[in-house]
VOTOR-321212 format. One record per residue (C-alpha): x, y, z; residue number from 1. Coordinates in nm, 4 decimals. Example, Ala and Ser with C-alpha at 12.3 -4.5 7.8 and 13.67 -1.06 7.14 Angstrom:
<sites>
{site {1.2300, -0.4500, 0.7800}, 1}
{site {1.3670, -0.1060, 0.7140}, 2}
</sites>
This chain:
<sites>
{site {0.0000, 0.0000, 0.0000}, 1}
{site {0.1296, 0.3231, -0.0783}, 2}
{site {0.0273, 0.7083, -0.0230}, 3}
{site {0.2199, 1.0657, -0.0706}, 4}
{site {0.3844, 1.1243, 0.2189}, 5}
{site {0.3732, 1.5851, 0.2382}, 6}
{site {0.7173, 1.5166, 0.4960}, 7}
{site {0.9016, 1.3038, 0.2739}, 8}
{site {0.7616, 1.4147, -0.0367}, 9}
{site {0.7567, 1.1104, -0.2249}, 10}
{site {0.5138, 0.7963, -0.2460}, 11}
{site {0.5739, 0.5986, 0.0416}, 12}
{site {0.4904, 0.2685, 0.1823}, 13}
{site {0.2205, 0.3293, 0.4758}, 14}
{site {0.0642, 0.1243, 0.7845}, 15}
{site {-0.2545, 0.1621, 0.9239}, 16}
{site {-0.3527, 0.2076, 1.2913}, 17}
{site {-0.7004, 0.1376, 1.4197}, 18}
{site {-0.7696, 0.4107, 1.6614}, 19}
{site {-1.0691, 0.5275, 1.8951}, 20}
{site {-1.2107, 0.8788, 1.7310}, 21}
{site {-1.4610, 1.0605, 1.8323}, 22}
{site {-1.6616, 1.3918, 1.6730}, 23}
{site {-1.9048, 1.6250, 1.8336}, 24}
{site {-2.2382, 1.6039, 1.6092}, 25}
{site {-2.5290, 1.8408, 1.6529}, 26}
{site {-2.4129, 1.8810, 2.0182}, 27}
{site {-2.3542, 1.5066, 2.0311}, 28}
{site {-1.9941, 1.3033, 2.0997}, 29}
{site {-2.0190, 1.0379, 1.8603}, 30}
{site {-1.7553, 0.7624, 1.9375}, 31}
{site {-1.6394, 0.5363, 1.6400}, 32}
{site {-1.3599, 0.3404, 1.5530}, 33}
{site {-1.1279, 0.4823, 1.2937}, 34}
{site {-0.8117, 0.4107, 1.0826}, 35}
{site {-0.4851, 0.6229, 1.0673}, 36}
{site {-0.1978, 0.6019, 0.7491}, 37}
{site {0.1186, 0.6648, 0.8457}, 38}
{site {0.4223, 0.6866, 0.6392}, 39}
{site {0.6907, 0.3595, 0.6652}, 40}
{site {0.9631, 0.5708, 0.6473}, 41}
{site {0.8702, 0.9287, 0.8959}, 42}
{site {0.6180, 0.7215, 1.0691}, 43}
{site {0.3743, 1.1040, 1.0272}, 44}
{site {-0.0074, 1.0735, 0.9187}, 45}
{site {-0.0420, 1.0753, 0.5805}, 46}
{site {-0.3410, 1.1326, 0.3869}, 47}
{site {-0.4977, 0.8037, 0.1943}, 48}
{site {-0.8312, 0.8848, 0.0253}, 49}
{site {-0.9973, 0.5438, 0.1264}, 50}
{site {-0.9071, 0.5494, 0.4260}, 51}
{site {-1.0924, 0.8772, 0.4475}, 52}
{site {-1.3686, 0.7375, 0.2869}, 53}
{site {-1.3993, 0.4745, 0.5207}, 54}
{site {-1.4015, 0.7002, 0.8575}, 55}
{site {-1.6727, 0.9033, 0.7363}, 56}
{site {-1.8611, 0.5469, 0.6778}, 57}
{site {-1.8245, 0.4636, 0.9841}, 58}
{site {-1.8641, 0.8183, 1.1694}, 59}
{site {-2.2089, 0.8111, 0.9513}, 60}
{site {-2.3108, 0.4439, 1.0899}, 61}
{site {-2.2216, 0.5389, 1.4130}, 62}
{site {-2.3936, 0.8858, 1.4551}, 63}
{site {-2.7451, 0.6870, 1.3109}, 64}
{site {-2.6931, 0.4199, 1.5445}, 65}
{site {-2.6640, 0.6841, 1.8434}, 66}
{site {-2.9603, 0.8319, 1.6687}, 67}
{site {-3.1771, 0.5282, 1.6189}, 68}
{site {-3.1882, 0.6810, 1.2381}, 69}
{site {-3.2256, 0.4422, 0.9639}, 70}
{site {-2.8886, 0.3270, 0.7517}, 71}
{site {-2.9002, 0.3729, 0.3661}, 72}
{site {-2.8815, -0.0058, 0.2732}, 73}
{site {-3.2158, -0.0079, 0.4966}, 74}
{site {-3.3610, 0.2697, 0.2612}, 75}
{site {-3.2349, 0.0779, -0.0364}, 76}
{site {-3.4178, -0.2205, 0.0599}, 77}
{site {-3.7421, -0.0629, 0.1236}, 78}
{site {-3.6687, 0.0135, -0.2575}, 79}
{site {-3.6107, -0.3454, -0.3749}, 80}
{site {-3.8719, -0.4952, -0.1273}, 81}
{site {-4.1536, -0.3083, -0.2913}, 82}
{site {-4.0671, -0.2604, -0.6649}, 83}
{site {-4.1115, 0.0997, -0.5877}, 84}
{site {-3.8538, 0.4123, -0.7160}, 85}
{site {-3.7066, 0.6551, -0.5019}, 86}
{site {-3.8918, 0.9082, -0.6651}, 87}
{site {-4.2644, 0.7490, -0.6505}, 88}
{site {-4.1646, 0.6953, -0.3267}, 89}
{site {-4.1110, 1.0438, -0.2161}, 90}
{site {-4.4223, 1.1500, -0.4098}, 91}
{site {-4.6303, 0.8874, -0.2157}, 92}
{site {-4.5014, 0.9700, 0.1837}, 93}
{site {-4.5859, 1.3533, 0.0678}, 94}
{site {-4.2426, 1.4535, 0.0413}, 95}
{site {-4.0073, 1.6529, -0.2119}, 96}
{site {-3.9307, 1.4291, -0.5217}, 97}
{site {-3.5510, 1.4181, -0.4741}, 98}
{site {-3.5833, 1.3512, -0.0960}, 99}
{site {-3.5050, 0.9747, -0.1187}, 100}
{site {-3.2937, 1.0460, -0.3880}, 101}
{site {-3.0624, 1.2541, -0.1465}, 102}
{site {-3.1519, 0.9914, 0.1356}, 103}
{site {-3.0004, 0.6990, -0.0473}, 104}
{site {-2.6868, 0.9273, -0.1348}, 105}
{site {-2.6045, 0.9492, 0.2064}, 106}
{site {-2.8140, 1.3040, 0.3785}, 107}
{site {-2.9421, 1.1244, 0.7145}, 108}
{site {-3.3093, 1.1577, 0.7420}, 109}
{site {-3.4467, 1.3506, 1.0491}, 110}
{site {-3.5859, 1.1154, 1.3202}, 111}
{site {-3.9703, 1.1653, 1.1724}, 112}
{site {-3.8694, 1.0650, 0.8264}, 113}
{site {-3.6388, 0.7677, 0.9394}, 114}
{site {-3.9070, 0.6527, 1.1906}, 115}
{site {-4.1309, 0.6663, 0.9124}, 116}
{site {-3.8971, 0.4720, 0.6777}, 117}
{site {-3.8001, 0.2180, 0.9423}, 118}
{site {-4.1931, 0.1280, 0.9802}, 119}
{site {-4.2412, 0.0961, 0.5991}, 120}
{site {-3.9661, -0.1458, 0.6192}, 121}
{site {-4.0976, -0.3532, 0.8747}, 122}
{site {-4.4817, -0.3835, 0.8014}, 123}
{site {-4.5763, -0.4358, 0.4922}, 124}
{site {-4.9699, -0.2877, 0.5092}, 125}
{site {-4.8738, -0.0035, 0.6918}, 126}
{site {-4.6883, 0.0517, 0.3545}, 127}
{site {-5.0389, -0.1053, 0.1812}, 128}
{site {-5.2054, 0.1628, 0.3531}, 129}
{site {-5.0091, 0.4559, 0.1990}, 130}
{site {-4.9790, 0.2997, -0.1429}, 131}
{site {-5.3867, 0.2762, -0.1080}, 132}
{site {-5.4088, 0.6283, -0.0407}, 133}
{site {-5.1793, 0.8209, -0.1728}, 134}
{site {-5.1601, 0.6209, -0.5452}, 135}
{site {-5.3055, 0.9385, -0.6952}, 136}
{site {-4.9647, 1.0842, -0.6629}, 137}
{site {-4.8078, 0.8207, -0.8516}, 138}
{site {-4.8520, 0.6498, -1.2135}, 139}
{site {-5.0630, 0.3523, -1.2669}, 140}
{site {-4.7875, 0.1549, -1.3537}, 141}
{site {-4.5616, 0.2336, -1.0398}, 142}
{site {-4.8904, 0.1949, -0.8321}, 143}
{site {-4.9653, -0.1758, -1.0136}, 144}
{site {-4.5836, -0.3102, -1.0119}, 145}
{site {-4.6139, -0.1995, -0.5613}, 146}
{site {-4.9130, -0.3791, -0.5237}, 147}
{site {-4.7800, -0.6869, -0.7405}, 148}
{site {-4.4827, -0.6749, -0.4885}, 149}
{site {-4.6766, -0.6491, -0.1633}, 150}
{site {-4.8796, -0.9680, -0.3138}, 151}
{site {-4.5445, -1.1356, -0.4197}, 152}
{site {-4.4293, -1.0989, -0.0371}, 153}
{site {-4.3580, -1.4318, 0.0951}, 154}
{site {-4.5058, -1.3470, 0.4941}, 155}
{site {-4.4161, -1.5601, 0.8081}, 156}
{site {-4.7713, -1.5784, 0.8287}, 157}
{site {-4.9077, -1.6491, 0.5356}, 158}
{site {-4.9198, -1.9499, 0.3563}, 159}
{site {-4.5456, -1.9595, 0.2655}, 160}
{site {-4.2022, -1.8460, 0.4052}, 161}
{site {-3.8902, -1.7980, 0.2540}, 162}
{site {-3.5882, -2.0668, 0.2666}, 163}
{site {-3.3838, -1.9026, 0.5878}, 164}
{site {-3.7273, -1.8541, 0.7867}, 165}
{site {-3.7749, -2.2348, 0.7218}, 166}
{site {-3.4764, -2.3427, 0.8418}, 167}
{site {-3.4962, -2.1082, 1.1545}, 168}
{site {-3.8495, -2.2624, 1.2401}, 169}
{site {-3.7662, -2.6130, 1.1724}, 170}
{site {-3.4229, -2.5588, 1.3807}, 171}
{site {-3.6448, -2.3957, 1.6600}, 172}
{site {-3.9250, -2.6998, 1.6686}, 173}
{site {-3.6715, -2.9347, 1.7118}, 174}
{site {-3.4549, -2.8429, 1.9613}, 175}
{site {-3.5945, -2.7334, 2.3441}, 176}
{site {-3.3236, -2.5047, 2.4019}, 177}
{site {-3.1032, -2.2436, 2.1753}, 178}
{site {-2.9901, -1.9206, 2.2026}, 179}
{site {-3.0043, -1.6452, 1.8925}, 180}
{site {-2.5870, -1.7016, 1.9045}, 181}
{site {-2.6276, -2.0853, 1.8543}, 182}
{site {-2.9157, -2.0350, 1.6159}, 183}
{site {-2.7170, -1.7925, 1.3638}, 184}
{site {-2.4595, -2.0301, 1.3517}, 185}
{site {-2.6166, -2.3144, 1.3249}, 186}
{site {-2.7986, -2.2142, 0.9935}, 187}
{site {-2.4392, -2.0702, 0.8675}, 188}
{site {-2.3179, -2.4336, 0.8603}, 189}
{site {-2.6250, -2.5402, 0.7386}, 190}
{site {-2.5763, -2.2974, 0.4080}, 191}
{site {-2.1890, -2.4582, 0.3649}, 192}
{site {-2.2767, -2.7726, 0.4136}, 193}
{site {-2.5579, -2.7992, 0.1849}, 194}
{site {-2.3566, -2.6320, -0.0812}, 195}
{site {-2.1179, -2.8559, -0.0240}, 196}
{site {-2.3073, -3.1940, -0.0551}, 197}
{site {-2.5491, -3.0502, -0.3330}, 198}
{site {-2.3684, -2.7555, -0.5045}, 199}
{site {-2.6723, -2.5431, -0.4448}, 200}
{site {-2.6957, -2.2853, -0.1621}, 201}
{site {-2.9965, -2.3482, 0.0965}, 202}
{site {-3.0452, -1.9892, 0.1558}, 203}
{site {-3.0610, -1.6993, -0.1259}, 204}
{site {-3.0059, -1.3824, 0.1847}, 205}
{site {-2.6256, -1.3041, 0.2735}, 206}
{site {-2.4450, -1.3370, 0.5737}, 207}
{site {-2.2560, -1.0158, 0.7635}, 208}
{site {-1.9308, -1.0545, 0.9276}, 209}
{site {-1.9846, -0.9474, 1.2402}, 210}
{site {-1.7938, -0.9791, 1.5866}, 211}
{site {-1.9612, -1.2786, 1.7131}, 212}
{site {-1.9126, -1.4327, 1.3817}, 213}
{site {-2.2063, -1.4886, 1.0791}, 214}
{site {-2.4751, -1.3505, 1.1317}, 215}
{site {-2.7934, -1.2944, 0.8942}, 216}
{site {-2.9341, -0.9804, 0.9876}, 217}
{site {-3.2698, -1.0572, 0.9477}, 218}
{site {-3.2899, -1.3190, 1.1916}, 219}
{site {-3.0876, -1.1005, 1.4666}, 220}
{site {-3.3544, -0.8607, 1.4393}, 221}
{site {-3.6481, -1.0991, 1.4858}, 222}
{site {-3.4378, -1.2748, 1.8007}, 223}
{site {-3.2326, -0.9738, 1.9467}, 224}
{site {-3.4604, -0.9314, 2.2119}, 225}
{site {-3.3663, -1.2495, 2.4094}, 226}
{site {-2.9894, -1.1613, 2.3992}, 227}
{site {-2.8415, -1.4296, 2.5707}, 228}
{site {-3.1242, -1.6713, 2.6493}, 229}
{site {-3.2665, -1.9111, 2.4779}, 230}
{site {-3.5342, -1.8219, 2.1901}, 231}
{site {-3.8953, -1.9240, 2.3051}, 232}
{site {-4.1148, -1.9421, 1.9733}, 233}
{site {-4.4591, -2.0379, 2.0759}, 234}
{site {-4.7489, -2.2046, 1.8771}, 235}
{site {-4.4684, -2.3030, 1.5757}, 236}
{site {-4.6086, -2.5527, 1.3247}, 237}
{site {-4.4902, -2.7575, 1.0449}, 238}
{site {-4.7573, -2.6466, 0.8112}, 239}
{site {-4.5417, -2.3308, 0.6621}, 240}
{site {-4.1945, -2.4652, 0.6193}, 241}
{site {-4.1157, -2.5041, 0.2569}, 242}
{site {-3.8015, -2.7264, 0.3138}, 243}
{site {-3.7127, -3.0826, 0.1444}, 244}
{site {-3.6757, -3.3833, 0.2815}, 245}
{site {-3.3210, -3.3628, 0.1722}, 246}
{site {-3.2766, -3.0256, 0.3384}, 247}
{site {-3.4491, -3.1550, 0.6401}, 248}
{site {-3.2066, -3.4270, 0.7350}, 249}
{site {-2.9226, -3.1801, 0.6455}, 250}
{site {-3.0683, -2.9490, 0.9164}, 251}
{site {-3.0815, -3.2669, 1.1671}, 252}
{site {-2.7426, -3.3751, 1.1332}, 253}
{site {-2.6340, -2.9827, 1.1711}, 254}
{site {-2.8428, -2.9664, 1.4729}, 255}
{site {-2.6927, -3.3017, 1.6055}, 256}
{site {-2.3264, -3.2537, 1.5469}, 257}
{site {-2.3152, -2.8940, 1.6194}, 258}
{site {-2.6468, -2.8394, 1.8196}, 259}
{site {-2.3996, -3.0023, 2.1407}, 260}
{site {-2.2280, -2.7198, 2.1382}, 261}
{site {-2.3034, -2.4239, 2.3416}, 262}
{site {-2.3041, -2.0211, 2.0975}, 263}
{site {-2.0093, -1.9399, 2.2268}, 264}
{site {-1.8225, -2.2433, 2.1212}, 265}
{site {-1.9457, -2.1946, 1.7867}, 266}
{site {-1.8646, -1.8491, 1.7133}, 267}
{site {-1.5088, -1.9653, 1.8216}, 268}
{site {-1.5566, -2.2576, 1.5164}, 269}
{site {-1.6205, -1.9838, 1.2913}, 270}
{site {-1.3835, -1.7529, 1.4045}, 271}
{site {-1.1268, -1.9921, 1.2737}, 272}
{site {-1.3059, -2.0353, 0.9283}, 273}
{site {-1.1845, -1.8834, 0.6439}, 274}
{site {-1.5281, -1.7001, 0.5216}, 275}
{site {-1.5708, -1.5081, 0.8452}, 276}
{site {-1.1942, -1.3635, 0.8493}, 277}
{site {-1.1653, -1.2734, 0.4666}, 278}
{site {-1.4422, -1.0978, 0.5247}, 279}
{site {-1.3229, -0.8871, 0.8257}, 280}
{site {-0.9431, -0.8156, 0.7253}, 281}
{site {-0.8613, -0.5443, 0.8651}, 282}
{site {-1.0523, -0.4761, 1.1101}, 283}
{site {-0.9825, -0.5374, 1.4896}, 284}
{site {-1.1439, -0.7716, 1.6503}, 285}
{site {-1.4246, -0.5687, 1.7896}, 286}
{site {-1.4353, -0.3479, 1.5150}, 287}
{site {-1.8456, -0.3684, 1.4562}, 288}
{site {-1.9134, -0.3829, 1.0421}, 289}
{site {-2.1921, -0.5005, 0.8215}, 290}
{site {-1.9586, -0.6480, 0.5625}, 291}
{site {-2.1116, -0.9477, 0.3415}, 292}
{site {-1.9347, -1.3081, 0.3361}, 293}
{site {-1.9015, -1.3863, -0.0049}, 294}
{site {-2.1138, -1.6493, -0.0342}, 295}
{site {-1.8560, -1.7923, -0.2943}, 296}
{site {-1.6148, -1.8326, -0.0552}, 297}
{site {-1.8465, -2.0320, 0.1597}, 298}
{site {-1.9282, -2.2566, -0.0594}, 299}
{site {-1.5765, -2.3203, -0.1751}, 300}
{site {-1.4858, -2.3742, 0.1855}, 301}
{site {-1.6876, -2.6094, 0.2810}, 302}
{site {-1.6338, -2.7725, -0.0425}, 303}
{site {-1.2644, -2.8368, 0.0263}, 304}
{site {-1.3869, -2.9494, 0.3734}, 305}
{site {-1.5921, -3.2403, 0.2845}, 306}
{site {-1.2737, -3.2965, 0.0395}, 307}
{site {-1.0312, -3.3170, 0.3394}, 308}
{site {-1.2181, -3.4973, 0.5890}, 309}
{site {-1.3907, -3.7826, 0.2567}, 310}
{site {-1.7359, -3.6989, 0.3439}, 311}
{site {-1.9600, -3.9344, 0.1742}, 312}
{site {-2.2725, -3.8656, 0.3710}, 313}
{site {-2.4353, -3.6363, 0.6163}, 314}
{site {-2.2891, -3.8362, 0.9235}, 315}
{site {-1.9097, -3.8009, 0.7868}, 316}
{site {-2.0156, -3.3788, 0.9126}, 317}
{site {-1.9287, -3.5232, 1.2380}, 318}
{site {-1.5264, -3.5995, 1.2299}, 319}
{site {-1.5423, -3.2281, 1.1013}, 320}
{site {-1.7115, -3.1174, 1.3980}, 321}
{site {-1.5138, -3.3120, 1.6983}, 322}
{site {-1.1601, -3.2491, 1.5253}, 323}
{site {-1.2609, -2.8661, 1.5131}, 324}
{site {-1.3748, -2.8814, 1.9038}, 325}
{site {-1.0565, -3.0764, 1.9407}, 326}
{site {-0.8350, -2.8352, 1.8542}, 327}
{site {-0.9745, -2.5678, 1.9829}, 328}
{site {-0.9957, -2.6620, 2.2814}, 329}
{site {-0.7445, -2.9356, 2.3345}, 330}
</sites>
């Protein structure tokens, strides 16, 4: 890596330092974690352009999170989720026609707007409810392709749920006891594994590298609420799940050779996996970040595990699991 060192006046090699920064905000000391270039040969701060890019990403993602204000990628899914433009949105919540526009290129929302935008991403017919009444201020065809997306919605409570929210349920029925650590996990090796016996991913959502290891956001924010303790999911039935029978006995011998083991164990076991740290190189180890695992790299992972360790069936997932306790805790 190299930057222009102003002391030495010449391009230099540089190392980075992760350091704790914090800005006053709107009369608010916003803490973050930042990164410092520093010339090889002077050892002053030198200035690196992504590197500057990057503190200001993470300034901005922690001064929402102190905020409780809604994150970009959130606004961009409210996009996706419903079909809908940023400008048809705008027109529809009453607002300027460029205001999502500016939203999605990074202006933070004040706390009325974002609480409005976090609800529209979370229930679907409160969103109904202002497509219904406000589709005057939008074409036919933006109003038609919204409704066709709403429709399209595959709802925990409806008559179908998506792949992950399967596996979750089925995961949850059959075990008396798991925590939302264990749980995240637990469908993490399910996704490797079943890419690795069938060359076809289980799950079509991405994982995040975060601290405690893989995590897929969606089900930390149905499950954040019992922290620690073990999920209790009431009145679940087999009716909904829209798994295979194939996919089903994966899930059992996940849950049997790595169900033993309490969250914390696992997040060590993927802590040592190759996905999970390509994913968070350079950064510290508490360094919080949203990055995506490359679901490519997953797959070839567990690939070249059931490679090494001859797996021929579901029960050879075993010698992967006790050798991996083994050594970690030998």
């Amino acid at each position: 890596m190299q930057g222009f060192c102003e002391n030495c006046r010449d391009m230099v090699d540089y190392y980075v330092k992760i350091i704790d920064q914090k800005k006053e905000i709107k009369g608010e000391e916003i803490k973050y974690v930042a990164k410092e270039a520093h010339c090889d040969e002077c050892k002053e701060i030198i200035f690196v352009p992504e590197i500057r890019d990057y503190n200001l990403r993470e300034l901005d993602t922690a001064y929402r999170k102190t905020e409780n204000l809604i994150r970009v990628e959130d606004i961009e899914k409210i996009l996706e989720k419903y079909d809908i433009g940023k400008r048809p949105l705008s027109l529809l919540l009453g607002w300027g026609e460029g205001t999502l526009t500016r939203y999605v290129d990074g202006d933070i929302p004040s706390k009325p707007y974002s609480d409005m935008l976090s609800r529209i991403l979370e229930d679907e017919n409160y969103y109904r409810e202002i497509l219904e009444q406000n589709k005057g201020n939008i074409s036919s065809i933006a109003f038609r392709k919204s409704i066709a997306a709403i429709e399209g919605l595959v709802m925990v409570d409806g008559n179908e749920i998506s792949k992950l929210e399967s596996a979750v349920k089925y995961l949850l029925m059959q075990t008396t006891e798991i925590t939302p650590l264990a749980l995240q996990k637990l469908v993490y090796f399910a996704q490797g594994f079943q890419k690795a016996f069938t060359d076809v991913y289980m799950f079509e959502e991405d994982c995040e590298a975060w601290v405690h290891g893989p995590v897929y956001r969606n089900v930390y924010e149905k499950y954040r609420n019992y922290g620690f303790n073990p999920i209790e999911e009431k009145e679940l039935a087999f009716e909904n799940i829209i798994l295979t029978e194939d996919e089903k006995e994966l899930l059992n011998h996940i849950l049997l050779y790595f169900g033993c083991y309490s969250g914390k164990i696992l997040e060590n076991m993927t802590h040592s996996e190759e996905p999970w740290r390509a994913a968070r190189r350079g950064l510290v180890d508490w360094e919080n970040s949203n990055r995506i695992i490359d679901k490519a790299k997953i797959g070839s992972y567990f690939i070249s595990v059931k490679e090494k360790y001859k797996m021929l069936n579901l029960t050879d997932i075993k010698d992967y699991a006790k050798d991996f306790f083994s050594k970690l805790y030998a």
